[in-house]
Backbone as numpy.savetxt, mean C-alpha at the origin, in Angstrom:
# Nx Ny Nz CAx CAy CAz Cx Cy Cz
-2.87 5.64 -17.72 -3.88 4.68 -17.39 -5.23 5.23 -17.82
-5.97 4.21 -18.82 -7.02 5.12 -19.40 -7.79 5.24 -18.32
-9.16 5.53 -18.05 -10.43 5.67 -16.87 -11.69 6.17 -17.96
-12.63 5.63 -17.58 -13.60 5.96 -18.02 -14.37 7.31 -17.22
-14.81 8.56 -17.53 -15.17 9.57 -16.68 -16.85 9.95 -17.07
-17.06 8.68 -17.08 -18.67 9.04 -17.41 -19.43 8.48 -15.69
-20.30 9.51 -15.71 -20.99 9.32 -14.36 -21.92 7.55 -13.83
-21.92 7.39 -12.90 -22.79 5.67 -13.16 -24.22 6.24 -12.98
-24.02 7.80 -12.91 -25.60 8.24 -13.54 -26.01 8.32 -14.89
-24.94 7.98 -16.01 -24.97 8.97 -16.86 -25.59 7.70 -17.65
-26.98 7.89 -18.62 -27.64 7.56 -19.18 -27.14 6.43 -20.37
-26.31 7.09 -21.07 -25.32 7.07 -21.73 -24.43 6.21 -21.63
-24.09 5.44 -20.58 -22.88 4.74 -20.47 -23.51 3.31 -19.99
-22.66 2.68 -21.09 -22.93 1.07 -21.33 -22.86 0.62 -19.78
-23.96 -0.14 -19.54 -23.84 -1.23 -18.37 -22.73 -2.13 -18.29
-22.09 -2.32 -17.14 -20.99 -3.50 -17.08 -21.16 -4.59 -17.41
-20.54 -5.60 -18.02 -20.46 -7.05 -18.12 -20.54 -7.57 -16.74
-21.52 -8.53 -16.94 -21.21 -9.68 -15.73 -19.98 -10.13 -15.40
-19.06 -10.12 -14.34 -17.97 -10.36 -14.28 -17.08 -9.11 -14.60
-17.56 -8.07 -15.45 -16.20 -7.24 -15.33 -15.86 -6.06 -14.39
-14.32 -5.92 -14.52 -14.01 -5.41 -13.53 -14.61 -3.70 -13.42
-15.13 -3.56 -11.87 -15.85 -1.82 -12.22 -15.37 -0.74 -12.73
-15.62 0.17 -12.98 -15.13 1.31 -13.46 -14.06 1.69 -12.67
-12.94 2.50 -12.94 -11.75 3.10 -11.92 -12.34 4.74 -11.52
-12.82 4.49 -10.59 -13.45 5.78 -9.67 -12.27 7.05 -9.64
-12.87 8.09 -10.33 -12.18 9.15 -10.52 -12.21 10.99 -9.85
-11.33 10.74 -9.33 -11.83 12.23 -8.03 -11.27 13.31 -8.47
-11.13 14.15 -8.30 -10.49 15.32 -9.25 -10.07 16.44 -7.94
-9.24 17.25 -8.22 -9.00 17.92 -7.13 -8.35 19.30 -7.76
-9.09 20.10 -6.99 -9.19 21.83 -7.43 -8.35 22.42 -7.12
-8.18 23.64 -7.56 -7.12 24.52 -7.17 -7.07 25.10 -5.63
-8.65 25.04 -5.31 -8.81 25.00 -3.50 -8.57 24.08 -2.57
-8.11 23.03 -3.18 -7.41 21.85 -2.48 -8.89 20.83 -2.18
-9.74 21.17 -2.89 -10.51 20.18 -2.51 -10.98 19.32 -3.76
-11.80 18.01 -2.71 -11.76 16.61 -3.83 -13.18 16.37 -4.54
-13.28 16.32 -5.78 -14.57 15.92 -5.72 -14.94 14.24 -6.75
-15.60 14.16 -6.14 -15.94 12.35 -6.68 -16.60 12.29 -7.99
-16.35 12.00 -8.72 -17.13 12.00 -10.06 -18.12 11.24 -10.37
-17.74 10.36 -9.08 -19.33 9.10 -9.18 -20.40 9.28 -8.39
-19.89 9.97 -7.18 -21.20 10.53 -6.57 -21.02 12.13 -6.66
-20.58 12.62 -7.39 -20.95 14.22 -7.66 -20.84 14.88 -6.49
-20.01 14.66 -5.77 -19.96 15.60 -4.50 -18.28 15.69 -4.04
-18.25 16.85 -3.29 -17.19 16.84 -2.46 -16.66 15.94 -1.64
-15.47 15.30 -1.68 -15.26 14.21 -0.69 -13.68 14.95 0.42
-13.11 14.31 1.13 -12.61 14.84 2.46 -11.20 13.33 2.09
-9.71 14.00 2.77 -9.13 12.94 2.94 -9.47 11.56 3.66
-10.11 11.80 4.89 -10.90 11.21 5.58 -11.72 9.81 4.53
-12.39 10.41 3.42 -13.00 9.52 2.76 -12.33 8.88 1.83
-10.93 9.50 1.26 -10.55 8.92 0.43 -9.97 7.64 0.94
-9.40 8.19 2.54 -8.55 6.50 3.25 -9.76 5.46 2.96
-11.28 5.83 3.50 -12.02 4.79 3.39 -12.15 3.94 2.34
-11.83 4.77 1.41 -12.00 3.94 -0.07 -10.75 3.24 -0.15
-9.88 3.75 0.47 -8.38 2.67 0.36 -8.84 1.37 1.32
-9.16 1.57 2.20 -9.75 0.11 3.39 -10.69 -0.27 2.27
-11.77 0.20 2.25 -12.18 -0.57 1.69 -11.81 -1.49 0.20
-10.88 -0.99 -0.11 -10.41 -2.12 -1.36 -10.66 -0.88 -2.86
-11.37 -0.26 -2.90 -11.88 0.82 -3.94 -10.44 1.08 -4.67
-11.11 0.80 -6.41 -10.19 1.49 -7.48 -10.26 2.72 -7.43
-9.08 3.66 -7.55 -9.60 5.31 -8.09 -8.50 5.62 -8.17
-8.31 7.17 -9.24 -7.28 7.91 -9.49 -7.85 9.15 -8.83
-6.72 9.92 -8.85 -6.74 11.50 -8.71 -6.11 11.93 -9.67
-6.50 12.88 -10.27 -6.35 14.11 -11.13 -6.48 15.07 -10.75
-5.68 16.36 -11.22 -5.67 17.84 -11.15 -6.85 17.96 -12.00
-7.94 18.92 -11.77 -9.14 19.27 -12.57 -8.79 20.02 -13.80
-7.63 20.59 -13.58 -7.39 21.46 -14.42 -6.14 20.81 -15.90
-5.15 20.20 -15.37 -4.26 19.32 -16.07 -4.69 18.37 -16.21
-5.61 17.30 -15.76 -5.45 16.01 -15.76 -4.07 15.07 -15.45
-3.10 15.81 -14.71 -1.86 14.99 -14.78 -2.56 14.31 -12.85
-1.73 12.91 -12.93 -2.21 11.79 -11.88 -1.68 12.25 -10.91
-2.39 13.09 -9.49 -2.19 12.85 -8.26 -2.49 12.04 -7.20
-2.65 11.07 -7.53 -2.95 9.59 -6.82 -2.22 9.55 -6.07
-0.62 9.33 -5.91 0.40 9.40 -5.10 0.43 10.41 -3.91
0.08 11.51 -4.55 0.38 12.36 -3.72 -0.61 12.42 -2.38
-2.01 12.76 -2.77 -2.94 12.18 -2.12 -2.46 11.76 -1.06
-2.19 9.82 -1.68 -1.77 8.71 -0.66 -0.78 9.05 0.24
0.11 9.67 -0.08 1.69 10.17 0.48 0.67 11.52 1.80
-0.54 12.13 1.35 -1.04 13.04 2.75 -1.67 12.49 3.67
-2.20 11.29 3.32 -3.14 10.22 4.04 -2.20 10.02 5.11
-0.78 8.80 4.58 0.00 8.61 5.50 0.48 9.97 6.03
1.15 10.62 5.97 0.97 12.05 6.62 0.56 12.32 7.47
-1.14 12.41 7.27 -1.90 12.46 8.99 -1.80 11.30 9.48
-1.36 10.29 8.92 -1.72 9.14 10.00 -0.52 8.88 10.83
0.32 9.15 10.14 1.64 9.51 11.58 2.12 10.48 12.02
1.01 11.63 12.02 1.74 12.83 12.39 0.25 12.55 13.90
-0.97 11.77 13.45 -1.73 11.64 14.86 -1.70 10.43 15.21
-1.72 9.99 16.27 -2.05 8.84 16.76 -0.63 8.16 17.16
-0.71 6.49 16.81 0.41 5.92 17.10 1.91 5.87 15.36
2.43 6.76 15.35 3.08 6.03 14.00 3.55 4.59 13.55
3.63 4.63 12.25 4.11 3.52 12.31 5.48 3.37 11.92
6.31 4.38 11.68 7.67 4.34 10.70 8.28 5.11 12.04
9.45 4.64 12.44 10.43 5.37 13.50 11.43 6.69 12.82
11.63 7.08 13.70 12.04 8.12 12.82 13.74 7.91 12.18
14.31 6.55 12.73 15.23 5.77 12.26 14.65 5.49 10.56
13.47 4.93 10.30 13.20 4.08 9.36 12.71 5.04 8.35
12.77 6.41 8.68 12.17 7.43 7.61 13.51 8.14 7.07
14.48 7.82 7.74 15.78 8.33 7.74 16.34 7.38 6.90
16.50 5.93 6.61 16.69 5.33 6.12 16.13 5.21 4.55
14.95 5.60 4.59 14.24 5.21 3.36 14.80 6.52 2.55
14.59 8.01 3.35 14.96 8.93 2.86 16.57 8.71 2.17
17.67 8.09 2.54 18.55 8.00 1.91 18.88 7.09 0.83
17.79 6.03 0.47 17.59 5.55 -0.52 17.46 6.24 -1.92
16.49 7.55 -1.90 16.59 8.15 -2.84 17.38 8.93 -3.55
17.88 8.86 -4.70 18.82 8.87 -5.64 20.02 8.15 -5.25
19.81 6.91 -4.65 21.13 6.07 -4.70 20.64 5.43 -5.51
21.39 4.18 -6.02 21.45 3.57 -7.67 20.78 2.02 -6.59
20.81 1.95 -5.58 19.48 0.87 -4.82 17.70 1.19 -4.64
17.68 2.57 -5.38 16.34 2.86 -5.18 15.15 2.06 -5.24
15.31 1.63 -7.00 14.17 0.83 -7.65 14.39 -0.59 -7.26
15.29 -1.09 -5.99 15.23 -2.46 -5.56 14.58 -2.12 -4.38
15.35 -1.06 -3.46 14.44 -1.01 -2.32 13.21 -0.84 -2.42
12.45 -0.02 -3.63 11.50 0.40 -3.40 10.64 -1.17 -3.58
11.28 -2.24 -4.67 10.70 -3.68 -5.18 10.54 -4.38 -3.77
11.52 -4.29 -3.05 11.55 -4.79 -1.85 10.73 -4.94 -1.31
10.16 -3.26 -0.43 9.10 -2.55 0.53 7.87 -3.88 0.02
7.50 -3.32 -1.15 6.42 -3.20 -1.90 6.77 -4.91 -1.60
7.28 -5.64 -1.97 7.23 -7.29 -1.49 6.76 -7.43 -0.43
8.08 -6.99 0.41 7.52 -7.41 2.22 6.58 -7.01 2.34
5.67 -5.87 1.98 4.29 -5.24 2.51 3.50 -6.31 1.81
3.34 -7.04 0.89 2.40 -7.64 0.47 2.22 -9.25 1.14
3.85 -9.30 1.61 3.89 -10.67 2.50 3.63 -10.19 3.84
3.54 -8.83 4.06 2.92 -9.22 5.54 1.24 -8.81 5.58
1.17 -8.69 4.62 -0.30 -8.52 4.08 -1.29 -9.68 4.34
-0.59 -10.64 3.60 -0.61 -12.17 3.73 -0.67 -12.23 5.07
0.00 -11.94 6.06 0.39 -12.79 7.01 -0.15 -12.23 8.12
-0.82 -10.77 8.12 -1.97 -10.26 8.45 -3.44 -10.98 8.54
-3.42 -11.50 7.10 -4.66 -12.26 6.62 -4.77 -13.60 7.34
-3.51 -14.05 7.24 -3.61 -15.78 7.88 -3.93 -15.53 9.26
-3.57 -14.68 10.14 -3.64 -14.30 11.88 -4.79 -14.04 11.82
-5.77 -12.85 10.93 -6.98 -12.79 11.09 -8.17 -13.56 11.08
-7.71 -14.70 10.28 -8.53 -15.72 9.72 -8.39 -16.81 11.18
-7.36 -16.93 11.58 -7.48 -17.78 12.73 -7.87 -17.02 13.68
-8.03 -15.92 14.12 -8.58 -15.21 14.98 -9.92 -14.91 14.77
-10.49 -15.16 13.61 -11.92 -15.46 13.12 -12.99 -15.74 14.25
-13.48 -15.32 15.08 -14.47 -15.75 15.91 -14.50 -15.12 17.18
-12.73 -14.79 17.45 -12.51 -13.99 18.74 -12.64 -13.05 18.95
-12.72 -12.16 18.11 -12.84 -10.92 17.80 -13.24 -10.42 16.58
-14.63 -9.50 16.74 -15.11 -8.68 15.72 -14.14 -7.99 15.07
-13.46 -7.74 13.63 -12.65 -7.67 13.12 -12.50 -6.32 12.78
-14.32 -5.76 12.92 -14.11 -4.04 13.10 -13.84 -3.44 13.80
-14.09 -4.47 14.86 -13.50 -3.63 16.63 -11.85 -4.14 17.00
-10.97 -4.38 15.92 -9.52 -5.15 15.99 -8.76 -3.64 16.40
-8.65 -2.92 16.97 -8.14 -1.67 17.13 -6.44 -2.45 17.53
-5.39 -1.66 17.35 -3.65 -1.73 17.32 -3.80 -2.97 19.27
-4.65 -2.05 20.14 -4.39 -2.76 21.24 -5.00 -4.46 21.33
-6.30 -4.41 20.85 -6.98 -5.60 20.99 -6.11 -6.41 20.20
-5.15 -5.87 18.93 -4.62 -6.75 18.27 -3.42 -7.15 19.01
-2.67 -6.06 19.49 -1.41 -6.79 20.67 -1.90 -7.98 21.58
-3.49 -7.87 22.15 -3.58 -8.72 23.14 -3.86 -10.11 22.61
-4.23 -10.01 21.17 -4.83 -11.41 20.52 -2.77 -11.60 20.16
-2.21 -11.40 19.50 -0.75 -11.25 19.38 -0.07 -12.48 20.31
-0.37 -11.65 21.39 0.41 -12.11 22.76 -0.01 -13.38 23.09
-1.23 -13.80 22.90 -2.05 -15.32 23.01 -1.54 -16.35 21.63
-0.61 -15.45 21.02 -0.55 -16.46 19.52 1.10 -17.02 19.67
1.70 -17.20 20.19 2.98 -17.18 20.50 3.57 -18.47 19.63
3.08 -19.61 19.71 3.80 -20.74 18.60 3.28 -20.54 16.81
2.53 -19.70 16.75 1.35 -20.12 15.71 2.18 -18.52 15.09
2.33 -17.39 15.58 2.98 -16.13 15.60 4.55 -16.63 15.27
5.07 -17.07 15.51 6.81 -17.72 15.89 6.93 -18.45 14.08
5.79 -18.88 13.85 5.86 -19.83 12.62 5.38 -19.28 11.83
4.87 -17.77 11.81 4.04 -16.84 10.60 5.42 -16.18 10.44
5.92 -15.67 11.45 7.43 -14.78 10.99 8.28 -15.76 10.86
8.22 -16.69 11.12 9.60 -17.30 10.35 9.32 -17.19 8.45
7.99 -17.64 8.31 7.85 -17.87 7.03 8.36 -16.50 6.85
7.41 -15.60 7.03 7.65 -13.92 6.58 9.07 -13.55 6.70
10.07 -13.71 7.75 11.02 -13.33 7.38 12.08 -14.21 6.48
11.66 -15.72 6.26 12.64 -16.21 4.99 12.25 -15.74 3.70
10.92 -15.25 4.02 10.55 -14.77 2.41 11.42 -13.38 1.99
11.34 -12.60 3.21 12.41 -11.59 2.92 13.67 -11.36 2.69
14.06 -12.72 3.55 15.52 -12.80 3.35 15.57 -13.37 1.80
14.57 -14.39 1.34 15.11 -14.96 -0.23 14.57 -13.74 -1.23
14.00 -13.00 -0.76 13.97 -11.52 -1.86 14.76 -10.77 -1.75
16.14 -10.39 -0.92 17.09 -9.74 -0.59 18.21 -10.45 -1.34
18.03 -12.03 -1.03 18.93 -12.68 -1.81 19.23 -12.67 -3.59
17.60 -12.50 -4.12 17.41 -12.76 -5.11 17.64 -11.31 -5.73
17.14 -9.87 -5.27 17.57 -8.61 -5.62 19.52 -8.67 -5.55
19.90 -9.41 -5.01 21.31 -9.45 -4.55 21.83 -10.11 -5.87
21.31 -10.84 -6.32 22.02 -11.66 -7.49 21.41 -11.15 -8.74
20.38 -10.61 -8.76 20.08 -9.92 -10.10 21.06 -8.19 -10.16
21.13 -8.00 -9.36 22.14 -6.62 -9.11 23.57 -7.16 -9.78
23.90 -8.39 -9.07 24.86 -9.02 -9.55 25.94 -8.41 -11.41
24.61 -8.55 -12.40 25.20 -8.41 -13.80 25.26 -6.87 -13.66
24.28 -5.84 -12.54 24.47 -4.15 -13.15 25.87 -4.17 -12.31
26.35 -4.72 -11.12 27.60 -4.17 -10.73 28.80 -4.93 -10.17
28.97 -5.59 -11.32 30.43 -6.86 -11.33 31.74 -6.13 -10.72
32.20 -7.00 -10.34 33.06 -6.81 -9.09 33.03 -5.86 -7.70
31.74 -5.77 -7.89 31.29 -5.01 -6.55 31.04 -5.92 -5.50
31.59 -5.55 -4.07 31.53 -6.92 -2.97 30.29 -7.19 -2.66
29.33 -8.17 -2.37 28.58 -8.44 -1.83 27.26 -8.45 -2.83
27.44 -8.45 -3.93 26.31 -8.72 -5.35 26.90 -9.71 -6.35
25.97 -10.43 -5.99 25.84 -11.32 -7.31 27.02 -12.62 -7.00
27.94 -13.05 -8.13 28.37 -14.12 -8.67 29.85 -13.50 -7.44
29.82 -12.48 -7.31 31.02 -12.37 -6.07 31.33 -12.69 -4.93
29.23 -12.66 -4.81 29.02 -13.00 -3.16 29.61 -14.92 -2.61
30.46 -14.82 -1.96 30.78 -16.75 -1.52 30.21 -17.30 -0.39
């Protein structure tokens, strides 16, 4: 993925188009384990990098020294602290599960999967928030205030997961029948399933 690594100080570097999309913010990270921002020239903290994930922010990570992409990895320490403090969010059933996904020949569906349902409940995050629009300051939505707005949504909640979970079920269906042509006469894929 190319990136442009010129500073938005740097004299030198063409102004953006109206409309185009910003530069991909590029952090680099040292052999001392620490991050530094290339757009504001300073040291930054995991702490800041989550912020830039909330907040919506493009960026890669790079090794300073290789340039090979630690973006992932990064992301993979973020979640890290975030369920090793506080409330988790993955049971230790569901880390057990995912963990045995890897190197089975269902990997690159489960992983299509995740990556679906997370974006439909993304969605469906968005639609609850939007009707909750007024009741609550959306910076002060902390896990509890959101159970208690939750608990007040009960017909309106009942009809967000139904959608959300037929959407999952017709992406299970549809990974089910495209699997179908990699593993013919296997039970329960594809043109076998009745």
């Amino acid at each position: 993925m190319p990136s442009s690594r010129r500073s938005s100080t740097d004299p030198s570097a063409a102004p953006a188009a109206a409309g185009a999309a910003p530069a991909l913010r590029v952090l680099k990270k040292y052999p001392n384990r620490r991050l530094y921002d290339t757009q504001t020239s300073s040291y930054i903290t995991l702490a800041d990098v989550k912020q830039m994930v909330l907040a919506g922010e493009s960026f890669e990570v790079r090794d300073a020294k290789t340039g090979e992409d630690l973006t992932r990895s990064i992301l993979l320490q973020i979640i890290l602290e975030e369920e090793s403090g506080g409330v988790p969010m993955f049971s230790t059933q569901s880390l057990e599960q995912i963990i045995r996904f890897y190197g089975h020949a269902m990997q690159g569906m489960m992983g299509t999967m995740l990556e679906k349902n997370l974006q439909a409940f993304a969605e469906l995050q968005g639609r609850l928030l939007e009707q909750g629009r007024g009741l609550y300051d959306p910076k002060h939505l902390t896990p509890e205030v959101w159970t208690q707005f939750m608990s007040g949504q009960t017909p309106v909640l009942q009809n967000l997961m139904t959608s959300y979970l037929e959407q999952s079920r017709s992406l299970v269906e549809q990974l089910q029948r495209n699997a179908g042509g990699l593993f013919p006469g296997m039970p329960g894929f594809g043109a076998n399933k009745k």
